[in-house]
N, C-alpha and C positions, 0 to 999 in steps of 0.2 A: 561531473566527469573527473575533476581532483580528486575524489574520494574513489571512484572504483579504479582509478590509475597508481593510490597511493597502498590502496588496500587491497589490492587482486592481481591487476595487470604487472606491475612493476615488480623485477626478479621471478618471472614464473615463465618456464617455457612452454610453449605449447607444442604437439606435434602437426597443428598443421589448423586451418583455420576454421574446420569443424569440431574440434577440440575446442581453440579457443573461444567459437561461441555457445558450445555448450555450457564449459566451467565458468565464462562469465554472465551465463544466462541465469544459472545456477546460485551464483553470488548475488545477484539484481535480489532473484526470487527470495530468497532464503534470506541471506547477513541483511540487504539494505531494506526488501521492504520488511520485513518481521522483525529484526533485530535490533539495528543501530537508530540510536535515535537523535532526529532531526532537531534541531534548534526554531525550525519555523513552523514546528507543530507541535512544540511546548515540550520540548525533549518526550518526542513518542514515536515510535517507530510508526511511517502511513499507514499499513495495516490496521495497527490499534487506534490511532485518528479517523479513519474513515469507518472503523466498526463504530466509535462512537459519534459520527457525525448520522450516521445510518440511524442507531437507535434513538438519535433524538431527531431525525426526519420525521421516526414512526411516530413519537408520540406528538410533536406539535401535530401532524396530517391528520392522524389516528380518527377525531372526531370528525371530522368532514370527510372520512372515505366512509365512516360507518352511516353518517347521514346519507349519501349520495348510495349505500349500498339497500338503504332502508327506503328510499325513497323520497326520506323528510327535508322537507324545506332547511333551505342552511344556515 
């Protein structure tokens, strides 16, 4: 909440409260998760953390979805 109060909300006027949750929906999507990055994700914006958490789900899982897709004992 300090980050998008210090980087978005703070000195920016809105015209009315569909405004302000578009542009800060907008900042969520875009600047915090793609961009800035997190100190509790090894300075990496969550986007790029969970794309890499993704592609090493596939490969530890990888042989035991192909076993289980083949039929073979696991």
């Amino acid at each position: 909440m300090k980050t998008l109060k210090q980087e978005e909300v703070d000195g920016r006027n809105y015209r009315d409260l569909s405004h302000a949750s578009e542009t800060i929906g907008i900042f969520v999507d875009d600047v915090y998760n793609r961009q800035r990055l997190h100190s509790a994700l090894t300075y990496r914006p969550p986007a790029e953390f969970e794309a890499t958490l993704l592609q090493l789900a596939v490969v530890v899982y990888r042989p035991q979805a192909i076993a289980n897709a083949t039929g073979s004992p696991k």
